[in-house]
Every structure is written in structure tokens, then in C-alpha cells.
N, C-alpha and C positions, 0 to 999 in steps of 0.2 A: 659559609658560616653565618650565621644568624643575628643581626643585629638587636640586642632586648636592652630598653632605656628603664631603669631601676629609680623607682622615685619614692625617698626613704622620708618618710614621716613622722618617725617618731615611736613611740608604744614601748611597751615589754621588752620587745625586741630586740630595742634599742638601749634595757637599762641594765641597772647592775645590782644586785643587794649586796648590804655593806653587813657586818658580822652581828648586828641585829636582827637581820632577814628582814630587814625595812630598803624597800626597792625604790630606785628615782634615777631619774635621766641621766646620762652619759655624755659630757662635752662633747666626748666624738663617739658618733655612730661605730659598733664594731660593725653592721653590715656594709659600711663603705669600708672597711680595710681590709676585705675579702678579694685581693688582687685578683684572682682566675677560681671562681667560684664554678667554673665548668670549663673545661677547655675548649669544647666543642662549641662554646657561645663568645661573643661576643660583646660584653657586658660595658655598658657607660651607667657608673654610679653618681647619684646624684642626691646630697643632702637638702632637700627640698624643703623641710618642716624637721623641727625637733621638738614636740609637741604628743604628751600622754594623752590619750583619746581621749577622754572629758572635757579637753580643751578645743577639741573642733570642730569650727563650723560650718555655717552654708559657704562659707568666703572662701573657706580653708578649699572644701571639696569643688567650688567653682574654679580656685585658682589650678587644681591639677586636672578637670575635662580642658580649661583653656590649654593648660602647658603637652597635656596630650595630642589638643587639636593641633598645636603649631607644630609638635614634633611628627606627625602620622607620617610625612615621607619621609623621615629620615630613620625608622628603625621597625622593625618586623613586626616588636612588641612592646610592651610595657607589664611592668611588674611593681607595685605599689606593696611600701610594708607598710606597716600600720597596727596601733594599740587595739585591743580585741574590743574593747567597750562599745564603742562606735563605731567599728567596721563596718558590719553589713549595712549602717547608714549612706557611710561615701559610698561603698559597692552600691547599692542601689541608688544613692543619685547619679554617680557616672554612668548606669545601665541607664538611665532615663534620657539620657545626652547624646547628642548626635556624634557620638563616638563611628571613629573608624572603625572599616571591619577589619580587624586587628585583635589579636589575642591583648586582651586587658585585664590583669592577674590579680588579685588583690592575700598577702597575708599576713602573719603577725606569729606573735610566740603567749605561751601562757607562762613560761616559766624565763627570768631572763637571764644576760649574756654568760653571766661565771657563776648560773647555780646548778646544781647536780641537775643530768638528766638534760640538761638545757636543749628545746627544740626549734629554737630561732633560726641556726644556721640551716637544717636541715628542711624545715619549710622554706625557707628561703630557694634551696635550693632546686627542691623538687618545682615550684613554683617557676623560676624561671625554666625548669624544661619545658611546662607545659606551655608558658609564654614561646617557646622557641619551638613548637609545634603546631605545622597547617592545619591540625584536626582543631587548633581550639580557635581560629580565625572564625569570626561573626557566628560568635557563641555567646555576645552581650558580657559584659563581664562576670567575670569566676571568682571565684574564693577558694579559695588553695593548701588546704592544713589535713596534715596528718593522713597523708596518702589516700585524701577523697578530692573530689573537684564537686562546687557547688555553686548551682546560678544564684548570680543576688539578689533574684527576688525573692525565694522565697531563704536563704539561707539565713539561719538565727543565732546566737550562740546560748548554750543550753546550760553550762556550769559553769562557775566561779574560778575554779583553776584545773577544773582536769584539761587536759591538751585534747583528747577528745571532744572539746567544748560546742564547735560549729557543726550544729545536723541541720537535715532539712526536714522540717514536719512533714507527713504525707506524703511525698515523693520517694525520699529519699536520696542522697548523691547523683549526680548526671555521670561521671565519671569516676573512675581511681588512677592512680599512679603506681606502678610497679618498678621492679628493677629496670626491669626492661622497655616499657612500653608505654603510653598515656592512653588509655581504653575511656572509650566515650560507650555507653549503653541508653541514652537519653539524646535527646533536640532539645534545645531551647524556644520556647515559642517566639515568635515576631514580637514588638515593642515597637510603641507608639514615643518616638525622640523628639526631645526641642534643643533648637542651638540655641541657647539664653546667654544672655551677660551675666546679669545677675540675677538673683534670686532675695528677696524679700518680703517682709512680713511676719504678723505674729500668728501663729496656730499653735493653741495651748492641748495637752492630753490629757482629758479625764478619766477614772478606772470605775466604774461600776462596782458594786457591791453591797450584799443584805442590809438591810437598814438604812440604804441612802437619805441624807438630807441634801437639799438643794444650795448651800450656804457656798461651795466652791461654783457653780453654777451662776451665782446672785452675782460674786461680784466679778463677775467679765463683763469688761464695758467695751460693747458696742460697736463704738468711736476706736477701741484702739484693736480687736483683734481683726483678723483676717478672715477666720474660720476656725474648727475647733473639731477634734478628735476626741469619741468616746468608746471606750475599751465596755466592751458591753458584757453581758450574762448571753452563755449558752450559744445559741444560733444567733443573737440577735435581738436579747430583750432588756428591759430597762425595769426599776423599781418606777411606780405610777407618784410619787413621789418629788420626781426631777423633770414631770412632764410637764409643768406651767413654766419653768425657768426654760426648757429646751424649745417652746412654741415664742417666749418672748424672743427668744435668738434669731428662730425661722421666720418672724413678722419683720425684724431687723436686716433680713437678709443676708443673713450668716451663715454660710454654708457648714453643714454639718455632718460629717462622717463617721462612720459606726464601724466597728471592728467588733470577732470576739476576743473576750480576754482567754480562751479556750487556747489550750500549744495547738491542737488537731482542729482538723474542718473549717468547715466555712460557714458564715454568716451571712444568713438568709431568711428573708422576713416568713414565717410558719405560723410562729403564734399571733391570733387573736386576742386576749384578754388584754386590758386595761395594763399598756407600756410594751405590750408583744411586739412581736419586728411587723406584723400587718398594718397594724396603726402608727409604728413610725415611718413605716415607708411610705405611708394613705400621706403622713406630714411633712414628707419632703425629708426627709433622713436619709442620706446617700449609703450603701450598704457597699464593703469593699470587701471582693472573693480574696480570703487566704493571707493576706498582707496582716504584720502585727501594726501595730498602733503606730511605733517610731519612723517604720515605710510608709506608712500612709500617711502621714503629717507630710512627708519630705511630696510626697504624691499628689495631695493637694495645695502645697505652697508652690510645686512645679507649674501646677494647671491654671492656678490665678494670675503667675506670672507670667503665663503663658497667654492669656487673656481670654483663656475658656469661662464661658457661661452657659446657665438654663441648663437645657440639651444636653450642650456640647458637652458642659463640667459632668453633668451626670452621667452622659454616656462614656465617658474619660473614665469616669472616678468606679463607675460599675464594669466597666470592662475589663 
């Protein structure tokens, strides 16, 4: 029988709407009062965090790679529930962590504990089978809703309440779950782990878009961020506009990371004209494959605290 350690955090999942259809947290978790949620498993529940996803952070997601790491010999798997908002945050900062190779589950509900339709238990459930199956062992962590299995890096959540909410752009699913079976049709690539304490620092997100003026750009000082993330146009381009505030940051030695703000494709320096991804890349503008902005923040706060430079950050941060 298959030992899966269950670490309940909070979210949807976890709450209740009252006859207003105004939803909020539940003194006690219904996912812990799920005695034998599978017979065939072996289940230790564990109210870990009681906490709506908007309220978590790097401490939050550092305190369960650590409760992971102490537990790795004592259970087969782990199974994390978790508020949808932030999910594929933690998902992808524990995929960055020197997690065991161990099935590491991560899911949540759109709709919560006592409203029609509710699908908290049932993700929950499918979730830990896939946790209590060899095929999802050093598969970096998954995310686990609605009868798809999806790696963290690139999984995203796409709607506001449909339960179908977590796709993967361009890919697609690694997996499904069935009555019967847990079918992998994908690999997860290798990943590049750090075993950290902590994690800190400030890395703010900016969003590109027609007409930019440089006025959110002006006032980041310096002295206090870390680095900075910009949601850019297309492949990879910028209004020419936001170009004197983005060279004073790169004279400053602030490292800066480009995403597209695009759901599909990747971001890669093509164009030449005045703010093209050529000329930012010619300026030291790190350019990151496929990752949306919120990954890549957590991606470069990983790397500094990791005490990557030059080089090393760039070939981290573009890899």
C-alpha cells in the first residue's frame, strides 16, 4: 500500500459559500475530514496552511520544498491542495527545488466545498492516485485537475471559474487520468534544482503595451530591486519609448528579463527596428523560452539567490 503525505493549504478547496454565493475559508479543512479517500492508499493528512492563494508567498512555498525534503523517506508521495490563483507559482518553485524523485502532486477546486457541482473532492482524489503511481516518480512536479496531469512549468490557469481553467499553452497535457489507469504520453525534460533556505528579494512585473510611457519604469530605485520582469509585445518587442529608463536599469546592473505577454510561443529576439527583441538582446535583456512572467519572476529570484551571475544568470535564465 502506498504511503501519499497530503499537505492542505488552503484555497477554494478548502472554502464554503454562504447563501450570498460569497465564498471564504473554512475553520476546518473539509479535505482533512476525508477519513479513507481511497482505500487502496494510505493517506497522512496534514493541515499545513489555511491560506486563499493571494496570500502566499516565497516563505509559504519554501516552507513546504523544506517539509517535503524532511519527509522524502517517510512516504511514496505527496499531494499539495492549494487555492488556483497561485498555484502554478508554488508548482513551479518546488519544480525548481531539489525535490526527491517522488511523485509531487499539486491541486485545487474552482468551485468550493458545499456548492453544486463541487470538484474539490474529486480532484483531490484523482490526484492522490496519480501521487500513488511509479509512472509519475521524477516527473518534477504535476498539477492535477480535471482528469489532465500537467508539468509546472509550463502549466497556467486559463479562466476565472471554469473547472477546465489549468491548460498547457503549446504542449498540451503530459498526461490523463482515467477510470482506470494514469496514461503518461509526454517526458518531462531535466531541470536545473537548488537546495535554498530561503529565497529573497524584490523582482517587480511590468506589462508592455501601445502607447507606453516610461513613468512605472522611472520610479524603480535601484537600491532597492533585485531585478525586474517585462511582459513584452509579440516575439519579444518593446515601445522605443521605455528604452532610456530600461538602459538606465542595465547601467545599474539590474538584471532584466523579457517574457511575451502572447498565451502561445516564445520569445525571441527577430526584430530589428528601434525596441525589437535584436536590440534588446544587443542590451543585455535576458530573453526566457515559453515561461509567463509570474514563472519567471520566481526563476530569477531563484538564480540570484542562488548566486548566479554574467554567464552563468544568462545561460540559467535562457535556458
Amino acid at each position: 500500500m502506498k504511503k501519499i503525505l497530503a499537505l492542505h493549504t488552503g484555497g477554494t478547496i478548502s472554502m464554503q459559500a454562504d447563501h450570498h454565493g460569497q465564498v471564504s475559508s473554512s475553520q476546518i479543512n473539509p479535505m482533512t475530514q476525508l477519513t479513507a479517500p481511497l482505500e487502496e492508499i494510505q493517506v497522512t493528512s496534514l493541515d499545513f496552511l489555511n491560506l486563499p492563494s493571494p496570500h502566499i508567498r516565497i516563505e509559504h512555498m519554501m516552507a513546504l520544498y523544506q517539509k517535503i525534503k524532511a519527509e522524502a523517506q517517510n512516504y511514496d508521495g505527496f499531494v499539495i491542495t492549494h487555492g488556483t490563483d497561485t498555484l502554478e507559482e508554488t508548482a513551479y518553485f518546488l519544480d525548481t527545488m531539489a525535490i526527491p524523485a517522488k511523485p509531487i502532486v499539486l491541486t485545487g477546486a474552482m468551485r468550493s466545498s458545499n456548492e453544486l457541482g463541487s470538484d474539490g473532492v474529486y480532484n483531490y482524489r484523482i490526484a492522490l492516485r496519480v501521487a500513488a503511481t511509479d509512472k509519475s516518480a521524477d516527473k518534477g512536479v504535476l498539477v492535477v485537475m480535471n482528469d489532465e496531469i500537467h508539468a509546472a512549468k509550463y502549466v497556467t490557469k486559463t479562466h476565472t471559474s471554469n473547472v477546465s481553467t489549468f491548460q498547457t499553452p503549446t504542449h498540451g497535457p503530459i498526461g490523463l487520468v482515467t477510470k482506470r489507469e494514469i496514461l503518461y504520453f509526454k517526458k518531462t525534460e531535466p531541470r536545473v534544482r537548488f537546495d535554498l533556505k530561503t529565497v529573497t528579494g524584490i523582482v517587480p512585473i511590468i506589462k508592455a503595451y501601445a502607447d507606453m510611457d516610461s513613468v512605472l519604469l522611472d520610479s524603480l530605485q535601484t537600491t532597492t530591486i533585485s531585478g525586474l520582469v517585462i511582459e513584452a509585445l509579440g516575439a519579444g518587442n518593446l515601445p522605443p519609448t521605455i528604452l532610456p529608463a530600461l538602459e538606465q536599469l542595465t547601467a545599474a546592473a539590474i538584471p532584466i528579463v523579457l517574457v511575451s505577454r502572447c498565451f502561445n510561443g516564445i520569445a525571441e529576439p527577430v526584430y530589428s527596428y528601434d525596441g525589437g527583441g535584436v536590440q534588446l538582446d544587443n542590451n543585455g535583456i535576458l530573453f526566457v523560452k515559453e515561461l509567463n512572467a509570474q514563472k519567471a519572476r520566481i526563476k530569477l529570484l531563484i538564480a540570484l539567490n542562488a548566486g548566479l551571475q554574467g554567464q552563468a544568470l544568462a545561460d540559467y535564465i535562457q535556458g
